[in-house]
DRENDO-1510 file (C-alpha; in Angstrom, 1 decimal, always signed):
<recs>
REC; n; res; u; v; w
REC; 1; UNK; +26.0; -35.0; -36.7 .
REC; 2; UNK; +24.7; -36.2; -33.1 .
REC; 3; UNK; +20.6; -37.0; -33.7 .
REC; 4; UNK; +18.8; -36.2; -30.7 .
REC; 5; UNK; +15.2; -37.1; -30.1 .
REC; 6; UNK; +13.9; -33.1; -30.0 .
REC; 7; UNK; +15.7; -32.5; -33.3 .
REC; 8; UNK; +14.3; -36.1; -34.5 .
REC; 9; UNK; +11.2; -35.3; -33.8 .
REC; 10; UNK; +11.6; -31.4; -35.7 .
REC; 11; UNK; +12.3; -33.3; -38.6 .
REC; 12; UNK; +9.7; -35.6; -39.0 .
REC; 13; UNK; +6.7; -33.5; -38.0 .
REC; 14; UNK; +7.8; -31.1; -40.6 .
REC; 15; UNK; +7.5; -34.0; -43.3 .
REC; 16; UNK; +4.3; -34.9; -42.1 .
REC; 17; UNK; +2.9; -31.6; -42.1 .
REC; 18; UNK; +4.5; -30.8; -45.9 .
REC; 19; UNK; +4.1; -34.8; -47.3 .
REC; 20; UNK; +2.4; -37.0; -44.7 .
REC; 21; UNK; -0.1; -38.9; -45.8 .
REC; 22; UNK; -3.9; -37.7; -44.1 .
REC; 23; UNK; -6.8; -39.2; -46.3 .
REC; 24; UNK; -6.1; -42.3; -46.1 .
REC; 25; UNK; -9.8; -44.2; -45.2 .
REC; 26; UNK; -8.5; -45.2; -41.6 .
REC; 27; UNK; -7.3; -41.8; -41.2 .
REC; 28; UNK; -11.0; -40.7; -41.4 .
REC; 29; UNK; -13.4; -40.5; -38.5 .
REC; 30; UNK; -10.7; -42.7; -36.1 .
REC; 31; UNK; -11.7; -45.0; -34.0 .
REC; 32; UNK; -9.0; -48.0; -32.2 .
REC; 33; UNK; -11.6; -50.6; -34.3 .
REC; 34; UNK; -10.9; -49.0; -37.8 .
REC; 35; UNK; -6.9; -48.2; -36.7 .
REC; 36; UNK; -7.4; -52.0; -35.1 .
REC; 37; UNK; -8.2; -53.3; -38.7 .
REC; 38; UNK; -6.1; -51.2; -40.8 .
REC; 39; UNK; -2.8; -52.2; -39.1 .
REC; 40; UNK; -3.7; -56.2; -38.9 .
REC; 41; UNK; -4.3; -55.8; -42.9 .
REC; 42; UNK; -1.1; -53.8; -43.7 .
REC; 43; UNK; +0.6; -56.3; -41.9 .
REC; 44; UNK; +3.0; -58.1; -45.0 .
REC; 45; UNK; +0.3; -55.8; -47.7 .
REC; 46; UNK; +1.4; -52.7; -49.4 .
REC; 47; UNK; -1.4; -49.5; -48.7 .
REC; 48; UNK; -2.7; -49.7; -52.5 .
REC; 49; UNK; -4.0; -53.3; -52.0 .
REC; 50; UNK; -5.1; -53.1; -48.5 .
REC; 51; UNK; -7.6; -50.5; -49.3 .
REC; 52; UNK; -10.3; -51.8; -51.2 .
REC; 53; UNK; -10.2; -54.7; -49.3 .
REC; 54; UNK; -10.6; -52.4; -45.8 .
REC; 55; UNK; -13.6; -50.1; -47.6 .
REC; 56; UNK; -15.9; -53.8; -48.2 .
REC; 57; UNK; -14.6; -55.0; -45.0 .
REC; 58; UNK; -15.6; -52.4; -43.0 .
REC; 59; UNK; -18.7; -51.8; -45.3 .
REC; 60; UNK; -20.1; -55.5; -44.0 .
REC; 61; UNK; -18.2; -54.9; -40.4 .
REC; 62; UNK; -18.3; -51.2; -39.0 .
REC; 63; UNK; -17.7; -51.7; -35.7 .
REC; 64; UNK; -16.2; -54.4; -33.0 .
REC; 65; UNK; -19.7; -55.5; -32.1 .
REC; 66; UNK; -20.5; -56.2; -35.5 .
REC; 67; UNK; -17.4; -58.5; -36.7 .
REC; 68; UNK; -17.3; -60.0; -33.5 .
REC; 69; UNK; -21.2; -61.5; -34.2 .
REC; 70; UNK; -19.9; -62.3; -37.7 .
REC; 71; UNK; -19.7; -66.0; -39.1 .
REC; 72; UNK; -16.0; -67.4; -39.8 .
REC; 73; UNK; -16.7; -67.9; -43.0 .
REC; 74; UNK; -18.3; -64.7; -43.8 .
REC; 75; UNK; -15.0; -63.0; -42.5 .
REC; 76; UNK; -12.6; -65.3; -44.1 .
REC; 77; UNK; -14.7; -64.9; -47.7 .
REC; 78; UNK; -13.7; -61.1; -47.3 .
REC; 79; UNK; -10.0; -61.1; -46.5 .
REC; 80; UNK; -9.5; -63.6; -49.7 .
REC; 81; UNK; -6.7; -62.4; -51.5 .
REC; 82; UNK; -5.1; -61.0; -48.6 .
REC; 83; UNK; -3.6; -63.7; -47.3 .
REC; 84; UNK; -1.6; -65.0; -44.1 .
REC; 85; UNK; -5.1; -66.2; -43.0 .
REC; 86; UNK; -4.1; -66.6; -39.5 .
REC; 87; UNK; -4.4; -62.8; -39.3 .
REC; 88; UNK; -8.5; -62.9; -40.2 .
REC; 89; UNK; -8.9; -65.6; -37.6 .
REC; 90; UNK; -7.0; -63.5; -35.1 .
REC; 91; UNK; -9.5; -60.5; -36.1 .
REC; 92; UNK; -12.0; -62.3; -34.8 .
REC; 93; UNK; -11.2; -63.9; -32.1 .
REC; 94; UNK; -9.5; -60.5; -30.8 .
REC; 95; UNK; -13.3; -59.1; -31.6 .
REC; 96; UNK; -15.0; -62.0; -29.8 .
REC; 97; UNK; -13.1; -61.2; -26.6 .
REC; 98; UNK; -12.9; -57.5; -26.5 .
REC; 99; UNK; -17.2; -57.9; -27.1 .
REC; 100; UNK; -16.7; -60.3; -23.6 .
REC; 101; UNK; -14.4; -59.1; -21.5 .
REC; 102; UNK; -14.1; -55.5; -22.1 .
REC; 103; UNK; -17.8; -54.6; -23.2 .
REC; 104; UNK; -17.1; -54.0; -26.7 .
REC; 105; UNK; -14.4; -51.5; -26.2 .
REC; 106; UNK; -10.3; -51.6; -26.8 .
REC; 107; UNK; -8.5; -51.3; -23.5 .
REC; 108; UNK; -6.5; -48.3; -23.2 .
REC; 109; UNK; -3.7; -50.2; -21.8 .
REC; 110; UNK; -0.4; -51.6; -23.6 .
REC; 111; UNK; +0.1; -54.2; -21.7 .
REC; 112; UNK; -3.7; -55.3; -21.7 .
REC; 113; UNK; -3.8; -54.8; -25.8 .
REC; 114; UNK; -1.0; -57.2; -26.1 .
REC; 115; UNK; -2.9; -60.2; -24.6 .
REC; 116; UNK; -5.1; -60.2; -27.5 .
REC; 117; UNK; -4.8; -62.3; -30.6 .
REC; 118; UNK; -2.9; -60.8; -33.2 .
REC; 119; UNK; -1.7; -57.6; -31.1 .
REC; 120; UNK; +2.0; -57.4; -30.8 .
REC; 121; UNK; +3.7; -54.4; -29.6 .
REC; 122; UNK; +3.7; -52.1; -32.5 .
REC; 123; UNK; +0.1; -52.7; -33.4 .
REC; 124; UNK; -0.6; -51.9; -29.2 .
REC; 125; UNK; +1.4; -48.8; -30.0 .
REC; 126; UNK; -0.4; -47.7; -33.1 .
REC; 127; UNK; -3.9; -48.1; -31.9 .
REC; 128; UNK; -2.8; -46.1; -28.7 .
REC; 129; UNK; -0.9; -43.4; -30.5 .
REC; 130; UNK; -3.3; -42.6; -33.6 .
REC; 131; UNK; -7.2; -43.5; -31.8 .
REC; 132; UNK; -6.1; -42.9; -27.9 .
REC; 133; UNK; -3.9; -39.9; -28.2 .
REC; 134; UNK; -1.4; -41.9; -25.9 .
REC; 135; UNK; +2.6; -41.7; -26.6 .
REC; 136; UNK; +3.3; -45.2; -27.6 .
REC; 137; UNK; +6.5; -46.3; -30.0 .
REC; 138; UNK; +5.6; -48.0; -33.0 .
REC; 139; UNK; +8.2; -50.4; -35.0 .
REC; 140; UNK; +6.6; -51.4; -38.4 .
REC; 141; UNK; +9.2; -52.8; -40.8 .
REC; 142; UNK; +9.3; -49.2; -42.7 .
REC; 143; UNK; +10.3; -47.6; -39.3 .
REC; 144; UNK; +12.5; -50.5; -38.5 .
REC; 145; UNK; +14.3; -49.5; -42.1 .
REC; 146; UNK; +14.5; -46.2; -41.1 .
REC; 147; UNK; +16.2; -46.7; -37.6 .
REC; 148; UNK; +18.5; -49.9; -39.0 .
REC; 149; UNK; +20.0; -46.9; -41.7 .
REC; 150; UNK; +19.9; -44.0; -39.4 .
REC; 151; UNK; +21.4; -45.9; -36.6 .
REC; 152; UNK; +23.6; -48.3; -38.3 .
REC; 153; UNK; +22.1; -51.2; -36.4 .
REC; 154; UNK; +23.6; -54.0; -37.5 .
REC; 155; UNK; +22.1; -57.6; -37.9 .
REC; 156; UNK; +18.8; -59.0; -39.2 .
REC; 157; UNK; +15.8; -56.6; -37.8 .
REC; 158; UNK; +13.7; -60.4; -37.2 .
REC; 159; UNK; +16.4; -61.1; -34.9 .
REC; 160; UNK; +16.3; -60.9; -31.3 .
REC; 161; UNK; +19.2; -59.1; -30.2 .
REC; 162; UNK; +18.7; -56.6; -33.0 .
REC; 163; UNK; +14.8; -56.3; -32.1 .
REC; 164; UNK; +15.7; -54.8; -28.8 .
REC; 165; UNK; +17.7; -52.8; -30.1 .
REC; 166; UNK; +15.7; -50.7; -32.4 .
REC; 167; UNK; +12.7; -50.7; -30.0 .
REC; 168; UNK; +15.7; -49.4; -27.7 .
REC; 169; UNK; +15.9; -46.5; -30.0 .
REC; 170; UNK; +11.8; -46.3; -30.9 .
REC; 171; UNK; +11.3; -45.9; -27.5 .
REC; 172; UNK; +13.9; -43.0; -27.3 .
REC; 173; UNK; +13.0; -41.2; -30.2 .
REC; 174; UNK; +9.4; -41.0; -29.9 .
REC; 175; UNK; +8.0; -37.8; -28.7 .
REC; 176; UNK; +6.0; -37.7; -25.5 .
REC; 177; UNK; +3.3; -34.9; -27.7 .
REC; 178; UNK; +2.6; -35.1; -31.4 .
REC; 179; UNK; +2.3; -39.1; -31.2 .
REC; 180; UNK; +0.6; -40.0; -34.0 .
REC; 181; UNK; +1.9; -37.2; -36.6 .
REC; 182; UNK; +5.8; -38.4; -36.0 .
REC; 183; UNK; +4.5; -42.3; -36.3 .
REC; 184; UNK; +2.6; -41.5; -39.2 .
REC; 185; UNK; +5.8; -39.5; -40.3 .
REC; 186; UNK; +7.7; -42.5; -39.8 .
REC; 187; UNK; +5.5; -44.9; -41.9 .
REC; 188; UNK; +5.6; -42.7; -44.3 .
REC; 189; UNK; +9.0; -41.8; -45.0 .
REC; 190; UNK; +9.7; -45.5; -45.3 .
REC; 191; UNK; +7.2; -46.1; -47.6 .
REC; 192; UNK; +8.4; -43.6; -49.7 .
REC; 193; UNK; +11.7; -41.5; -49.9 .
REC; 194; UNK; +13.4; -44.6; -47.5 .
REC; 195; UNK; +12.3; -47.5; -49.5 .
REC; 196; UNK; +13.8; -51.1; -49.2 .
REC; 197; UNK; +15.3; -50.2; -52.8 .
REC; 198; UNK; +16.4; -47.2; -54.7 .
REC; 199; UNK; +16.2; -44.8; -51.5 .
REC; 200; UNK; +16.2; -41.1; -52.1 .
REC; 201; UNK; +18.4; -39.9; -49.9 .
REC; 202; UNK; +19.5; -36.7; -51.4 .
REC; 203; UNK; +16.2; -34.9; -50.0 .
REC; 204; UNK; +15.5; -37.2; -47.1 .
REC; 205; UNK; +15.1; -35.0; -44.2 .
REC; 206; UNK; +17.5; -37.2; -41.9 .
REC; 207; UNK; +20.2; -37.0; -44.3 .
REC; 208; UNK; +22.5; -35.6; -42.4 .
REC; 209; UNK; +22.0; -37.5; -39.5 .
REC; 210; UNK; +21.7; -40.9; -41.3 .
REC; 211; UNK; +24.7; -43.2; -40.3 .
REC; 212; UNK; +24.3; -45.2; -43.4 .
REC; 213; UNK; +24.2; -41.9; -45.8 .
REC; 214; UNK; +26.9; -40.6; -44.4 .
REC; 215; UNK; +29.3; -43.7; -44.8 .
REC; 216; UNK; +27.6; -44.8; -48.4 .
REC; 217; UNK; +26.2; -47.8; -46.6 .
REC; 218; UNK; +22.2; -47.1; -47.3 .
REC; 219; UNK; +22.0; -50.3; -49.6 .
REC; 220; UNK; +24.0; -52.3; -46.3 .
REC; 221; UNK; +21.1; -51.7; -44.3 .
REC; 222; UNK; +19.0; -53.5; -42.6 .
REC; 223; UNK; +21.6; -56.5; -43.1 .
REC; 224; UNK; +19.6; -59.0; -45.0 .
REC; 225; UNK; +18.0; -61.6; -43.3 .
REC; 226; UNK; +20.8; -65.1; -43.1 .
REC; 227; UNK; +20.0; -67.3; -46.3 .
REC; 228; UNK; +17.9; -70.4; -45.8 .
REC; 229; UNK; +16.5; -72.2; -48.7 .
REC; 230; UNK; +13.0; -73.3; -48.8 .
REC; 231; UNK; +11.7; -76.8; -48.1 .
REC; 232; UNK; +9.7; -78.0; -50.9 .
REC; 233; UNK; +6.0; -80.1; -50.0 .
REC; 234; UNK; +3.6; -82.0; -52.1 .
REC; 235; UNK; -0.1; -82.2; -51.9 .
REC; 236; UNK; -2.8; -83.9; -54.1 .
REC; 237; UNK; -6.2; -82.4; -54.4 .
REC; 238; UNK; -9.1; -83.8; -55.7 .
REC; 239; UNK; -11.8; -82.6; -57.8 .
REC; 240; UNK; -15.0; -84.0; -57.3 .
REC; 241; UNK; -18.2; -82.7; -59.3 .
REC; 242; UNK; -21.6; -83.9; -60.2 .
REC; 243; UNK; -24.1; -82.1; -62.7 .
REC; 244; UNK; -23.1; -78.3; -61.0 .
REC; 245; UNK; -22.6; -79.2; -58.1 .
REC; 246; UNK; -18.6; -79.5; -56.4 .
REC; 247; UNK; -17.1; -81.5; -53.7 .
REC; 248; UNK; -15.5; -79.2; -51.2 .
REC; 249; UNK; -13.3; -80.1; -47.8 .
REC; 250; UNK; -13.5; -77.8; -44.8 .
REC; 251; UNK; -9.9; -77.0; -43.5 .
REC; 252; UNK; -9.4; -77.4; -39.6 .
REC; 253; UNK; -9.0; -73.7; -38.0 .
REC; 254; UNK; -5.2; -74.1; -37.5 .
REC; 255; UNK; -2.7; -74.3; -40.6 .
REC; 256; UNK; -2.1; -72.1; -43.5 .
REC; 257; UNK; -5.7; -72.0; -44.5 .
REC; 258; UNK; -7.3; -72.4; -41.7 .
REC; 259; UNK; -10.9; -72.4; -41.8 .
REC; 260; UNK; -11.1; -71.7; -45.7 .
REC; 261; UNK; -12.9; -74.3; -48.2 .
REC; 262; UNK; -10.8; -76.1; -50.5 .
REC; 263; UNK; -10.7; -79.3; -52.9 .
REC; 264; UNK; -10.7; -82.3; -50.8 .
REC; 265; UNK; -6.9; -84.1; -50.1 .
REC; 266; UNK; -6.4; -87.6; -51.3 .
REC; 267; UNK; -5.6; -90.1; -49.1 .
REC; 268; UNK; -3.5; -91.7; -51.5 .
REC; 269; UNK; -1.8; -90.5; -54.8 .
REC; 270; UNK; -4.1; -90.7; -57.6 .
REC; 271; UNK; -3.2; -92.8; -61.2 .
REC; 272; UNK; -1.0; -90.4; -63.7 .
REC; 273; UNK; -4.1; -90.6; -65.7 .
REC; 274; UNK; -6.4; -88.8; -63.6 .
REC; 275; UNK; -4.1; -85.5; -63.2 .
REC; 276; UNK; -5.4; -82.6; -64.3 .
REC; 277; UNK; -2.8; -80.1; -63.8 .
REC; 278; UNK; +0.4; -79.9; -61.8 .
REC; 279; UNK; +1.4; -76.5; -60.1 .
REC; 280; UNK; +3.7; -74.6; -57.4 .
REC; 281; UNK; +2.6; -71.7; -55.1 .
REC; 282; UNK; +5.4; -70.6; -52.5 .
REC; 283; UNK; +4.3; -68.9; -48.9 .
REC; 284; UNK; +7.0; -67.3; -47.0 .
REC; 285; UNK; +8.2; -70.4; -45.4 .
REC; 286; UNK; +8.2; -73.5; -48.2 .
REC; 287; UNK; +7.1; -74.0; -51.2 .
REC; 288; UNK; +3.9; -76.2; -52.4 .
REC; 289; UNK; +3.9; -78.0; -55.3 .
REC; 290; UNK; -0.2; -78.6; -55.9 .
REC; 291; UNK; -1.6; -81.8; -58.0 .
REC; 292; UNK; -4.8; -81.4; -58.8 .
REC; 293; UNK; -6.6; -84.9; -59.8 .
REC; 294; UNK; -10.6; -85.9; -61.2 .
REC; 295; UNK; -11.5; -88.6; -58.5 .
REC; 296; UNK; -14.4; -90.0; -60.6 .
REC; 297; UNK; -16.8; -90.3; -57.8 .
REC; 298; UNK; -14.2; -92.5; -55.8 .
REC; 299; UNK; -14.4; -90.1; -53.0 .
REC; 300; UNK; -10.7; -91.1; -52.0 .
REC; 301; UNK; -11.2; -87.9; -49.4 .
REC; 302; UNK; -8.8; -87.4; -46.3 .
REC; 303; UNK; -11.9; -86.1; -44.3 .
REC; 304; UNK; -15.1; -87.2; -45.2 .
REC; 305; UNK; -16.8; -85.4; -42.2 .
REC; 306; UNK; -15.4; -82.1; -43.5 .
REC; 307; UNK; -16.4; -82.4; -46.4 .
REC; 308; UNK; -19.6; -81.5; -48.3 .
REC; 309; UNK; -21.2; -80.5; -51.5 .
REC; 310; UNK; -21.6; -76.6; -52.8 .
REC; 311; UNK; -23.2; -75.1; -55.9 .
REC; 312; UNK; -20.5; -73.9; -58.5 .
REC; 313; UNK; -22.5; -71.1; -58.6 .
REC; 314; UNK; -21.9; -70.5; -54.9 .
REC; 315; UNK; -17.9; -70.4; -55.6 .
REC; 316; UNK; -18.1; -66.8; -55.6 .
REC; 317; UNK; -19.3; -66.3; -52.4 .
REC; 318; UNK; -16.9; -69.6; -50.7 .
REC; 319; UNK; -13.8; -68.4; -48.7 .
REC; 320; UNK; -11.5; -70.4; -50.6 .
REC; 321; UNK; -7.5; -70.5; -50.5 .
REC; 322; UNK; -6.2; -68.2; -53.2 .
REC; 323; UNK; -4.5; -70.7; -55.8 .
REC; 324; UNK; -7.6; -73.4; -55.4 .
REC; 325; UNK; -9.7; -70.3; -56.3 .
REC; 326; UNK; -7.9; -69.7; -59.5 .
REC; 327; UNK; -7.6; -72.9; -60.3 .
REC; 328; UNK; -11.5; -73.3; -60.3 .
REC; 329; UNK; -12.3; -70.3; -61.4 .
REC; 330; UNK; -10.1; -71.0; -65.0 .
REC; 331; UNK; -11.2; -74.7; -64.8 .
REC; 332; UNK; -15.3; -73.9; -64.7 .
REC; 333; UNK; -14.6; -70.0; -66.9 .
REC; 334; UNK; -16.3; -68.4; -63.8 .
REC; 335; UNK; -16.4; -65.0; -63.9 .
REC; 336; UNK; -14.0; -63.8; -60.9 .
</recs>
């Protein structure tokens, strides 16, 4: 049966009024700062973990003004655990500029929105449809799900071709009034009854308009993103300590932990004898095999001027990446 936008849009304001989800802590007193924040932390992060981590975050931060007078260090010490790093230090450069050049307050435009750090389109659209009251499309990867298995749209959703393609059909579907309920609909069904895995479809309210339902292709689609094994990389770190005290190397802004504290590199490898413990930790695009090594005051340290003392007891409160953190924590029984 022929979908058309009007009976699209039917559909999933009726699941948002009977199952939507509306206490969530963004969802309460809106603003485009707390909507702002919400989506950069859902980015790759399930709802259940984001939230605690939003509550303290906007407990120290309430406002634009706020974060955007924030130190680095401060911000990067509360999004640890979160990770993808390079989304805190987008937060606050995007809060630095909107305090400069638009007196402290999100621009109401799209195209303006997307010239900050760390906006793309569908975060624009979000901030626009749920704080602004603006109709404005929205393609999250739960709404991307939705629209790859309703539409049949075939080919990887990170790919261009197919990209345009489903924002082809956001943009087609989304009502003009009623914005932010059918977005919020839209996030919500895929987080729930059209999950990645194990979809209900059997009392999914686009059943009968799903392409992929209909032709027992639901597990088909999205097409899986094309094979590519990891690379693998090695990195020695070294641990550096004297009465309670702990070396510590500051990581330049750009990179995978950007800004964060860790244990110093070694310029070198260090003797087999030294090694402490040997360990992987994979990211999205490799896979890093960490050595950790006691340097025994040889201070064989890739970056001496980045590099300073810190009190164990201050590890708490030290922005540090999230395997070096366990690591130290288990190594010194700190409490975490």
């Amino acid at each position: 049966m022929l979908l058309s936008p009007a009976v699209m849009a039917e559909k999933m304001l009726g699941f948002y009024r009977d199952h939507g989800r509306k206490d969530l802590p963004w969802q309460q007193n809106t603003t485009p700062y707390r909507v702002w924040l919400s989506e950069i932390m859902l980015q790759q992060t399930q709802v259940k973990t984001v939230i605690p981590y939003y509550l303290k975050f906007t407990q120290h931060f309430p406002d634009i003004t706020s974060l955007a007078n924030a130190d680095l260090d401060d911000v990067l010490n509360l999004w640890q655990g979160l990770g993808y790093y390079a989304r805190a230090r987008n937060l606050y450069k995007c809060a630095q500029i909107i305090r400069a050049e638009f007196n402290g307050e999100f621009p109401g435009d799209i195209e303006q929105l997307e010239t900050l750090p760390g906006i793309g389109r569908s975060t624009a659209g979000a901030i626009l449809s749920f704080s602004m009251n603006q109709s404005a499309p929205i393609l999250d990867g739960n709404v991307k799900r939705i629209l790859a298995r309703v539409f049949m749209v075939e080919g990887w959703t990170g790919a261009g071709k197919t990209l345009n393609q489903l924002w082809q059909i956001s943009e087609q579907y989304t009502p003009e009034e009623n914005t932010a309920e059918f977005n919020q609909a839209m996030m919500d069904l895929g987080a729930s009854l059209c999950s990645r895995s194990k979809p209900q479809c059997e009392i999914c309210p686009l059943n009968k308009h799903c392409q992929a339902f209909i032709h027992n292709l639901v597990e088909d689609f999205p097409n899986k993103k094309p094979a590519k094994k990891l690379p693998v990389k090695e990195q020695t770190f070294l641990l550096i300590t004297q009465n309670d005290q702990i070396y510590l190397q500051k990581q330049p802004p750009a990179g995978i932990w950007g800004g964060l504290w860790s244990l110093p590199g070694a310029e070198g490898s260090s003797p087999k004898q030294n090694i402490i413990t040997r360990f992987k930790h994979s990211f999205t695009h490799f896979h890093l095999y960490l050595t950790i090594a006691m340097d025994e005051q040889k201070y064989l340290v890739s970056d001496k001027a980045l590099s300073q003392w810190h009190n164990l007891s201050d590890l708490e409160r030290i922005a540090l990446p999230t395997p070096i953190r366990k690591f130290l924590f288990k190594h010194f029984q700190l409490e975490n």
